[in-house]
C-alpha positions as CSV (number, residue, x, y, z in Angstrom):
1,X,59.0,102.0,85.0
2,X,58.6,100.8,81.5
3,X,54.7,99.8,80.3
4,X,56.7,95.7,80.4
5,X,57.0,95.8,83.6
6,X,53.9,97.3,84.8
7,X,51.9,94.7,83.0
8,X,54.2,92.0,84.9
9,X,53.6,93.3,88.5
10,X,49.8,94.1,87.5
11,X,49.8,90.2,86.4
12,X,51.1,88.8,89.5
13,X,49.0,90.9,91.4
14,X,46.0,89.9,89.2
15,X,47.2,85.8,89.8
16,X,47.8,86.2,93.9
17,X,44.1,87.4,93.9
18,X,42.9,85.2,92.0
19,X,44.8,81.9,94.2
20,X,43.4,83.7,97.1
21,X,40.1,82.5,96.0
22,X,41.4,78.5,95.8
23,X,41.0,78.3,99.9
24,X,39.9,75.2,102.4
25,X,38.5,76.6,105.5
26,X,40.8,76.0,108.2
27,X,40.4,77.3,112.0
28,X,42.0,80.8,112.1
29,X,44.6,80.6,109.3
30,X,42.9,79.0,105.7
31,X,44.8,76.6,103.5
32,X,45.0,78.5,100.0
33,X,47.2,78.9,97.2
34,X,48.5,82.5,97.5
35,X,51.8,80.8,98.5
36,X,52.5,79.6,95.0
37,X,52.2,83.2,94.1
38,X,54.6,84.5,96.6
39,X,57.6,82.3,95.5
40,X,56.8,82.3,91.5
41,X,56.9,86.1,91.5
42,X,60.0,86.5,93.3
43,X,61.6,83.5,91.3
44,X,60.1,84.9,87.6
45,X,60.2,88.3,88.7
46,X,62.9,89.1,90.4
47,X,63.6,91.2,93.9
48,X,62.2,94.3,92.7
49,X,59.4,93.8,90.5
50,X,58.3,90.5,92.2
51,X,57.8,92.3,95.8
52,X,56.2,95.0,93.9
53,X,53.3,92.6,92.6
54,X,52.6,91.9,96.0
55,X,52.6,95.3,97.3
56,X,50.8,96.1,94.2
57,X,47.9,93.0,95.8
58,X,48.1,94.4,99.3
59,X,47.3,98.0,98.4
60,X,44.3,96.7,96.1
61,X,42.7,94.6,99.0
62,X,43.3,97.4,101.6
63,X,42.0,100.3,99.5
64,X,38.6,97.9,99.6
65,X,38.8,95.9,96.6
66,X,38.2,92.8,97.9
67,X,41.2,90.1,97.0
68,X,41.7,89.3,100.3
69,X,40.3,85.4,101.6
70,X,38.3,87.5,103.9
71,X,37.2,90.5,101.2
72,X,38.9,93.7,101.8
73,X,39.3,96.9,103.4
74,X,41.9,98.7,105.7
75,X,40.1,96.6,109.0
76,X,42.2,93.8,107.1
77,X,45.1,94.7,109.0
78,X,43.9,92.9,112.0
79,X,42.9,89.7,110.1
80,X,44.8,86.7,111.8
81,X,46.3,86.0,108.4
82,X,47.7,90.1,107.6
83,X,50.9,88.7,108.4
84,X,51.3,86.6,105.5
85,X,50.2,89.4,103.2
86,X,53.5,91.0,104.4
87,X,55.7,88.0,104.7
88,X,54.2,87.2,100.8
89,X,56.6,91.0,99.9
90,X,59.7,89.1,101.7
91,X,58.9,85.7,100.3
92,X,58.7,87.2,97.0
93,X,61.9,89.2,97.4
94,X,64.3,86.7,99.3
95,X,63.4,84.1,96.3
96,X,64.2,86.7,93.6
97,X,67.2,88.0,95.1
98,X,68.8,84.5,95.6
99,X,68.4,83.4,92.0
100,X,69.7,86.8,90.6
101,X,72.5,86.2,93.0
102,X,72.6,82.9,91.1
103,X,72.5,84.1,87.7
104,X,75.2,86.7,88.5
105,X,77.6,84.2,89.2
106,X,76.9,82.4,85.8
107,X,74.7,79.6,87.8
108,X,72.0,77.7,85.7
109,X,68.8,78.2,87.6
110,X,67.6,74.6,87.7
111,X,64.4,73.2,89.5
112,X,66.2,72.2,92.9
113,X,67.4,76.0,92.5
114,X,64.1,77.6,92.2
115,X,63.2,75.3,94.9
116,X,65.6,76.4,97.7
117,X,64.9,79.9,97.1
118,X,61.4,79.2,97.2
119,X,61.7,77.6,100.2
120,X,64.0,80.2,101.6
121,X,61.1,82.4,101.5
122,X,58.7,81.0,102.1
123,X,60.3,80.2,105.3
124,X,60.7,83.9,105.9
125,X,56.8,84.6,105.0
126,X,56.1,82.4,108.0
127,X,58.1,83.8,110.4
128,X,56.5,87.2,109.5
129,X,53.1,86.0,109.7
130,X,53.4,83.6,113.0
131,X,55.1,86.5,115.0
132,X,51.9,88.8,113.3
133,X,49.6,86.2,114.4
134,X,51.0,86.0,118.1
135,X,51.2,90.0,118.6
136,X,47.4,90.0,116.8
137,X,46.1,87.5,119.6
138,X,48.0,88.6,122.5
139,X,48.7,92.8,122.2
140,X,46.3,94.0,119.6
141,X,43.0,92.1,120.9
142,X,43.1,91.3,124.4
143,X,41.2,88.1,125.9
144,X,41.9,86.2,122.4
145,X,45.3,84.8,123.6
146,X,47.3,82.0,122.2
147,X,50.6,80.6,123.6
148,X,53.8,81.1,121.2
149,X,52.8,76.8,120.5
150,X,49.8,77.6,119.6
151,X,50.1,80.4,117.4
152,X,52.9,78.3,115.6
153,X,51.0,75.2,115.4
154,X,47.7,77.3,113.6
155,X,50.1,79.6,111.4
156,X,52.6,77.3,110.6
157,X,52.7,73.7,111.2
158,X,49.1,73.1,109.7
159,X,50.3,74.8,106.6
160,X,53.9,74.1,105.9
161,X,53.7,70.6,104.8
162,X,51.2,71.6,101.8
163,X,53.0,74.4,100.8
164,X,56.1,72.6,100.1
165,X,54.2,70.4,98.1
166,X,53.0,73.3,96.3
167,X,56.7,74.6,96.0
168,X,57.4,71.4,94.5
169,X,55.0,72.5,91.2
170,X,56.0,75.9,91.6
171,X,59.5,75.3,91.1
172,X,58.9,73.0,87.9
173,X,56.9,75.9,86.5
174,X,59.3,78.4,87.1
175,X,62.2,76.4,85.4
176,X,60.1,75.9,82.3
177,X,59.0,79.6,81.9
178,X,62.5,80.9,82.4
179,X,63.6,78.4,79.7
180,X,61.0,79.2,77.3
181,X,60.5,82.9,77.8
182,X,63.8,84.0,79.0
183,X,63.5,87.5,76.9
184,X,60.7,88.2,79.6
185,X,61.9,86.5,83.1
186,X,65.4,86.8,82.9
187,X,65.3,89.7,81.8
188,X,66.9,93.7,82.2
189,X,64.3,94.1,84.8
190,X,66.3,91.2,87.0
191,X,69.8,91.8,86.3
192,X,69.1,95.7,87.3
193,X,68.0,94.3,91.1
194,X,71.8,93.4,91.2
């Protein structure tokens, strides 16, 4: 891995922490801005070194650093919201793979672009971190159950709405930095993932 791309993924690693700390209490599932994170890394980054960035995040907060809304540590794993930290390494990849798929095919990647594969992952974070939630509450600690409503109405419903407001910035962002820096996110590193 060239010293390039290691500072990339060590960025976006650096930037998801640092969103994690832009939080509004919420029962069980806080409203942050780690989302915004997911999507621009996978849409900047690509499907390998965006997903890496993330992995690169989880490993920090698990090995105790604490990034994580709720500090750190490998007891993090049965934090209600440890399903998004693993959905956040689909998100990121699902986005960066559909706009490499994109630019492949010779297709300009425009805001409403960036914006569907955004939302493409983001929808796939969710699932990932709802079906997390409801094995959490109902296998892993007994007594704490929710009904599948439930568990989608606290890890999805009371989030979604924000976060594709969020995508709506994030996708503006992205199509100004790949315009203006495309010798560093449209670059080798992106057209390898294909």
């Amino acid at each position: 891995m060239k010293t390039k791309e290691m500072a990339l993924i060590s960025t976006f690693a650096v930037l998801t922490a640092v969103t994690a700390r832009i939080t509004i209490p919420l029962p069980v599932i806080p409203f942050t801005m780690q989302p915004t994170m997911w999507t621009l890394s996978g849409l900047l980054l690509g499907s390998r070194l965006g997903p890496a960035s993330q992995l690169l995040y989880i490993v920090m907060g698990l090995i105790g650093i604490p990034v994580f809304v709720g500090g750190g540590g490998p007891e993090y794993i049965f934090s209600p919201t440890f399903g998004y930290l693993i959905g956040s390494v689909a998100c990121s990849w699902l986005a960066g793979r559909i706009v490499e798929k994109w630019r492949s095919e010779g297709i300009r990647i425009t805001r409403a672009k960036n914006y569907f594969a955004g939302l493409a992952g983001l929808l796939v974070a969710y699932c990932f971190a709802v079906l997390y939630l409801y094995a959490l509450k109902n296998f892993w600690m007994p007594g704490e159950g929710m009904t599948f409503f439930r568990v989608v109405t606290v890890g999805f419903l009371t989030t979604i709405g924000p976060d594709l407001l969020k995508l709506l910035i994030v996708a503006i962002v992205a199509e100004r930095l790949q315009a203006s820096l495309p010798h560093l996110f449209n670059s080798p590193a992106m057209q390898r993932a294909n």
